[in-house]
N, C-alpha and C positions, 0 to 999 in steps of 0.2 A: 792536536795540531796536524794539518795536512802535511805527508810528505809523501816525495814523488821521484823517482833514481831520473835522473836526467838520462840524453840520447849517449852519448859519451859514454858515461856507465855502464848502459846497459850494452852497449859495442864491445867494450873491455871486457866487461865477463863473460859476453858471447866467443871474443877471442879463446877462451880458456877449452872451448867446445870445437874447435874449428876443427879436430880430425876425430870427432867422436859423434858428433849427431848425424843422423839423417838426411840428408840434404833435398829427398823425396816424400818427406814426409807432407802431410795436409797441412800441419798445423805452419808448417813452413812457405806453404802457400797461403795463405791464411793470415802470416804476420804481415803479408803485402800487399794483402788488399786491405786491412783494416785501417784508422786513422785513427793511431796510438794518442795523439795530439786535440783532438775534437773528443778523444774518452773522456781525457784528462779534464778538461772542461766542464763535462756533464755531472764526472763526480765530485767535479770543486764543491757544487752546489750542498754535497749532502755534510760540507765539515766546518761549519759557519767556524768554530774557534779557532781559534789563530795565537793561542797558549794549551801550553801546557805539555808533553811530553809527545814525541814523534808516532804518528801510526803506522801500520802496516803499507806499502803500498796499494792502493787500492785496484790497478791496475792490473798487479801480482793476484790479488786475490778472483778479481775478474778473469785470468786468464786459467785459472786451477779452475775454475768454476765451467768454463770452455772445453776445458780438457776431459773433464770427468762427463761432458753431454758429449764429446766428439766420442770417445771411446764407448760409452754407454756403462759408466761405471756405477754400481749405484749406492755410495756413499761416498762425503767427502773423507772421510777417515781413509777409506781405502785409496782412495783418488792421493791424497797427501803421500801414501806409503810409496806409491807408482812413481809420482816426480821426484822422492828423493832420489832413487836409484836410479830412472833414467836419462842419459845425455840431455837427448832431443827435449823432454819437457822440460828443462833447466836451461834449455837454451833458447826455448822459445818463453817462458817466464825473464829472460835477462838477469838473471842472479847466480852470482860467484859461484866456485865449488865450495865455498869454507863457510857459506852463509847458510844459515838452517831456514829449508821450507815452512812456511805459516802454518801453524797448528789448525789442526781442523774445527775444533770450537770457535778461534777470531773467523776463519770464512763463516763459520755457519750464524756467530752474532751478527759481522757484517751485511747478510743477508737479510735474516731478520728484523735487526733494530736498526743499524744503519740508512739500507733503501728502502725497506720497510713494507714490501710489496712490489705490482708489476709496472707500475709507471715508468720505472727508470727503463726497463726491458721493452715497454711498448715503443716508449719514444726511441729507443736505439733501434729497435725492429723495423720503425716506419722512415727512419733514416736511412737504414740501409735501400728499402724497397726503394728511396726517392732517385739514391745515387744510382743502383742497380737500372733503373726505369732511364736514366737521364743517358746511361751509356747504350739505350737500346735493345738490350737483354728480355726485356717485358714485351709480351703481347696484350695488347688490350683484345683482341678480336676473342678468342675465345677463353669463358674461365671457366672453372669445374670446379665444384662444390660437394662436401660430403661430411657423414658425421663418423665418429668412428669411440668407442667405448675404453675408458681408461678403468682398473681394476681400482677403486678407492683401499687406501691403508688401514682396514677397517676389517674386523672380522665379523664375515657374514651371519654367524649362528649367535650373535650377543645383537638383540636388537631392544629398543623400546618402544613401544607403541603409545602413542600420546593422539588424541583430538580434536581439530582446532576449527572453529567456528567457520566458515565460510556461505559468502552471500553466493544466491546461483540469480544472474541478471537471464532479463526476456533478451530472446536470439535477436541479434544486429538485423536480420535477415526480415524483419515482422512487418515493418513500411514495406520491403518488394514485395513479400507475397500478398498483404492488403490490394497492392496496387493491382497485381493479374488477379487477384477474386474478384476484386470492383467491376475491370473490364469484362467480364461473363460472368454478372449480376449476382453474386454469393455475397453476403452479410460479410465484411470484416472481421479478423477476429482482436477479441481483444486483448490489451498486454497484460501479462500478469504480474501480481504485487512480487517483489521481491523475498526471496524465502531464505533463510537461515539454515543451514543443514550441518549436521558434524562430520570432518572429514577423517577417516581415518590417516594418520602417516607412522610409516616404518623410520625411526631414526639411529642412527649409529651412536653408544653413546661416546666414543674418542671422535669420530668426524661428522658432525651436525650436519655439515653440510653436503653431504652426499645424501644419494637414494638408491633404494630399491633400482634394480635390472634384470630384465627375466631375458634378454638377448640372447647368453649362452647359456643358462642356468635356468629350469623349471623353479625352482625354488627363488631364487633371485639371489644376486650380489651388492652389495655395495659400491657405488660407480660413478664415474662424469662421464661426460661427453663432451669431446672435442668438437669443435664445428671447424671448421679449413676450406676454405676457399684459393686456388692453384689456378697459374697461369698453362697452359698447354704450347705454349712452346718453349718452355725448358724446365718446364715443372717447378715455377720459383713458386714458394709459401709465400701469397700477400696478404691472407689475415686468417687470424686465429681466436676464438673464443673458447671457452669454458663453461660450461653449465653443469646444474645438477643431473642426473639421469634418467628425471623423468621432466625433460625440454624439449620438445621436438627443434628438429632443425631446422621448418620453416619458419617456426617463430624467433627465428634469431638470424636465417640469411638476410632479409630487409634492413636490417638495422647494420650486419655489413657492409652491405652492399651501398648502400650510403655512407657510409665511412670511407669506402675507397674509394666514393666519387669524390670525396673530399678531401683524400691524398694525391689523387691524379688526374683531377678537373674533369673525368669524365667516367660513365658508366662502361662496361664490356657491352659487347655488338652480342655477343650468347654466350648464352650458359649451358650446360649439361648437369643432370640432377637423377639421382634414382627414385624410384618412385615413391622411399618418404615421403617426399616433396607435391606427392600427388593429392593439393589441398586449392579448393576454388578459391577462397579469399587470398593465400598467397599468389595464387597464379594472379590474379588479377593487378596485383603489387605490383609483378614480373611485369606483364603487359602492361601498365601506366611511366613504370620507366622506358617502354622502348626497348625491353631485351628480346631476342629469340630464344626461346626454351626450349629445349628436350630433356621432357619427366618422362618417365620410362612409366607404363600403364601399373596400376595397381591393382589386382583383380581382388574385385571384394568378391567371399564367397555368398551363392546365392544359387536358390534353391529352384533353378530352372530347365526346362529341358533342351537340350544343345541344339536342336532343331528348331527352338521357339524361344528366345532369345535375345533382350529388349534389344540389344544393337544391331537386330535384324526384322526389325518395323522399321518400315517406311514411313518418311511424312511425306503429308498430301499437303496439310495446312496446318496452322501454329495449333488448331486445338482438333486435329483428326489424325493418327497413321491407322497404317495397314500392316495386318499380321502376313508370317510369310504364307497363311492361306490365303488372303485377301480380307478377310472380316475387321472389316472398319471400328474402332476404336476413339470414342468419342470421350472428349474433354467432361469433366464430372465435377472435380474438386483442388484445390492445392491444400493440403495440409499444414499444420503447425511447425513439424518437422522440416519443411522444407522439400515437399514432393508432389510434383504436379500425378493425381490419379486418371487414366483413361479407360475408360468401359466397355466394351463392345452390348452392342443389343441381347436382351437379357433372353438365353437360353442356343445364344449362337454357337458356345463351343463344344455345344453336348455332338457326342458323335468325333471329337477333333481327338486323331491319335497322338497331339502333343500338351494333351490336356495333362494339369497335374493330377487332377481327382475324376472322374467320371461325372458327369451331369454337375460342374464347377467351372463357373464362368474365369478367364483370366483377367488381372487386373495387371495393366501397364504405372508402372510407377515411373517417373523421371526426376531428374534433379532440376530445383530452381536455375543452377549454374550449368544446365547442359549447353548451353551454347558457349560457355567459357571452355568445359572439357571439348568441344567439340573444332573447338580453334584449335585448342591446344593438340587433341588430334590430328590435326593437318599438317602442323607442325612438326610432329614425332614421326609421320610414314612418308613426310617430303624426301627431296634428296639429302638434304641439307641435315636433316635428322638425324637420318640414317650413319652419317658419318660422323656427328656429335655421339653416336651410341657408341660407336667404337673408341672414342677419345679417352671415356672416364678409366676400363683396368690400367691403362700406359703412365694414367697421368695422378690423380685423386689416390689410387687404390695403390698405387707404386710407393706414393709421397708414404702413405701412412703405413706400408709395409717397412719402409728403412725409418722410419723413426721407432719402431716397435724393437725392430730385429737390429738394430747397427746402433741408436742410442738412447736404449733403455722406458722407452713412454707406454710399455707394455702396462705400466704400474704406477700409480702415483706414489711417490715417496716421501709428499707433504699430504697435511691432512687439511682440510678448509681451502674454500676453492677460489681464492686469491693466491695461497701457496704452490697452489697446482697449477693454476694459469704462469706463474713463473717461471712453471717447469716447462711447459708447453712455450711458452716463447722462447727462452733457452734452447730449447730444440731446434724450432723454428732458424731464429739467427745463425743457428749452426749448422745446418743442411742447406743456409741460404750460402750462407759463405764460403761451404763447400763448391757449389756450383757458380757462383761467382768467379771464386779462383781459378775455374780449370777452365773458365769461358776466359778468364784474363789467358791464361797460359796459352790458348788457341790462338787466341792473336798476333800472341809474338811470332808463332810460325806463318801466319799471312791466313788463318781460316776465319772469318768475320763471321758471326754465327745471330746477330740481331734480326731486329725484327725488320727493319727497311733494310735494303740493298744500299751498301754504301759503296759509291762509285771508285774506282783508283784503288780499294781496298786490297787486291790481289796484286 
């Protein structure tokens, strides 16, 4: 049966605290912006019975579970020991001195079986961003995006290796290059039957759903990837995913980024991205919604001479450039791969001192997508770039340094990556609420800190 200590109650045994807690503390800021009342509602849902013996408060339980992300504690057990002894978190829990705090197995079933996963957290997360957005606090103009690696609860030397069947499809890319071979007369090529190959994969046997990460480790660890997308003018967290570790992070901002045009009726004006993100099908996403991007350049290595340089040929015309000796380079072939070939006249580079081999013609390779990188370069050395490049350490790299270092997301401490995305919104809500609070707190002294200038406000 639900139960629930009324406002009354929880005032009275706050009274009990009145010359012992904190009065500076977060959590204290924190109990005033939350709407203890709108909680109450969202967990009615998960207690359909309405017999049988009284439960914990679940509100109580909720707020031990706040305490243990604000402080970066990393178990509930331990967390449980912390609020018996302290004032302040017995006074921001609302329960008596004489009442004994909730055992740490009902938080951890109530977790578990009770919400059962991240829903209840998502929907509380995108609630806050609503209210947060609605007092101003939110900038749509610029957002920044980044992935950042969680250490899975999995030990990295116990793996299994198992192989599982996978189809390998013809490149999406096969209709455009047909189409530039047609136009200077080369045979189409054609697509190939579908192949069956075995993959190998690394799996954990306690966390299935984690993978291999070679980021810090030659060897590799067991790991997720947080993906977070952040506002830049006050660093609010407005959304967060979870993946295994081997996701990249463009294949998961789009699917974002449409989420939160569907929390706040509209897309961000620009983004800031590191050069992960340096992927032409993505960019192209990026540009169909109308954002301004700066990816930061990705240098692939390649095996040429710094004097001779494909980003230092000239075009003359869509199927001729010039070397930077001047030796013309003529249109040949587009490849399978995805690479327009150009030639110069056979035996032109002998003699050339930026030749790789001696009497070895050079071959100009380009990408089908160069005019997409080539946009997107305009964009990265504009003005406008240049200052989205300075945006992301302040703002992206800041956000995931205090969730690492101040509440514990250095490590997942669930295993299965629904458990983990729980822990990650957890976090989330708690560094939102953090900076909520202290933007409330500014205002009582007359500093209005939103996104429009609101008039009369000084």
């Amino acid at each position: 049966m639900f139960f629930s200590h009324t406002y009354q109650e929880i005032e009275q045994n706050r009274a009990f605290y009145l010359h012992m807690y904190d009065a500076s503390h977060q959590l204290v800021q924190i109990d005033q912006v939350m709407d203890w009342h709108q909680l109450y509602k969202k967990l009615k849902v998960y207690y359909p019975q309405r017999i049988g013996r009284p439960t914990a408060d679940p509100v109580v339980l909720i707020k031990i579970l706040m305490i243990q992300m604000l402080e970066g504690f990393r178990s509930v057990r331990f967390t449980c020991k912390q609020v018996q002894q302290n004032a302040t978190y017995r006074w921001f829990l609302g329960i008596s001195p004489f009442q004994k705090v909730p055992d740490h197995s009902t938080i951890s079933k109530f977790l578990s079986n009770r919400l059962g996963g991240p829903a209840f957290w998502q929907e509380l997360f995108c609630d806050h961003l609503r209210a947060i957005d609605q007092e101003g606090f939110l900038s749509h103009d610029i957002w920044v995006a980044d992935e950042t690696e969680l250490k899975a609860n999995a030990n990295k030397r116990k793996r299994e290796v198992y192989y599982t069947q996978t189809t390998v499809q013809e490149e999406e890319n096969l209709e455009f290059i047909n189409e530039f071979r047609e136009r200077y007369g080369k045979k189409p090529l054609r697509a190939k039957k579908e192949k069956n190959v075995l993959k190998r994969v690394n799996q954990s046997p306690v966390d299935a759903d984690a993978r291999l990460s070679v980021k810090h480790e030659k060897r590799g660890r067991f790991a997720y990837f947080e993906h977070r997308v952040v506002d830049a003018l006050h660093n609010f967290i407005i959304a967060s995913e979870v993946t295994a570790a081997n996701i990249p992070g463009h294949q998961v901002l789009p699917a974002q980024l449409d989420h939160l045009r569907e929390l706040f009726g509209r897309y961000g004006t620009e983004i800031a991205l590191d050069s992960g993100y340096y992927n032409a099908r993505f960019i192209k996403k990026i540009f169909s919604r109308k954002i301004f991007a700066y990816i930061a350049y990705r240098r692939i290595p390649v095996k040429e001479h710094p004097q001779c340089r494909r980003t230092q040929f000239r075009r003359i015309k869509e199927d001729l450039y010039a070397c930077p000796c001047g030796v013309p380079f003529y249109y040949r072939t587009t490849t399978r791969k995805g690479a327009h070939e150009f030639k110069p006249p056979k035996g032109s580079c002998q003699g050339c001192p930026f030749a790789k081999k001696p009497g070895e013609d050079r071959v100009l390779r380009l990408s089908i997508h160069q005019e997409t990188y080539n946009e997107l370069r305009q964009q990265r050395l504009s003005l406008r770039g240049k200052i989205l490049r300075s945006v992301r350490p302040s703002t992206v790299e800041l956000s995931f340094a205090h969730s690492k270092e101040l509440h514990g997301l250095r490590y997942a401490r669930y295993r299965g990556v629904q458990k983990v995305k729980t822990q990650v919104l957890m976090t989330a809500i708690i560094q939102n609420l953090k900076k909520w609070a202290k933007l409330r707190s500014l205002q009582k002294i007359g500093l209005h800190l939103t996104s429009h200038i609101i008039e009369g406000s000084v």
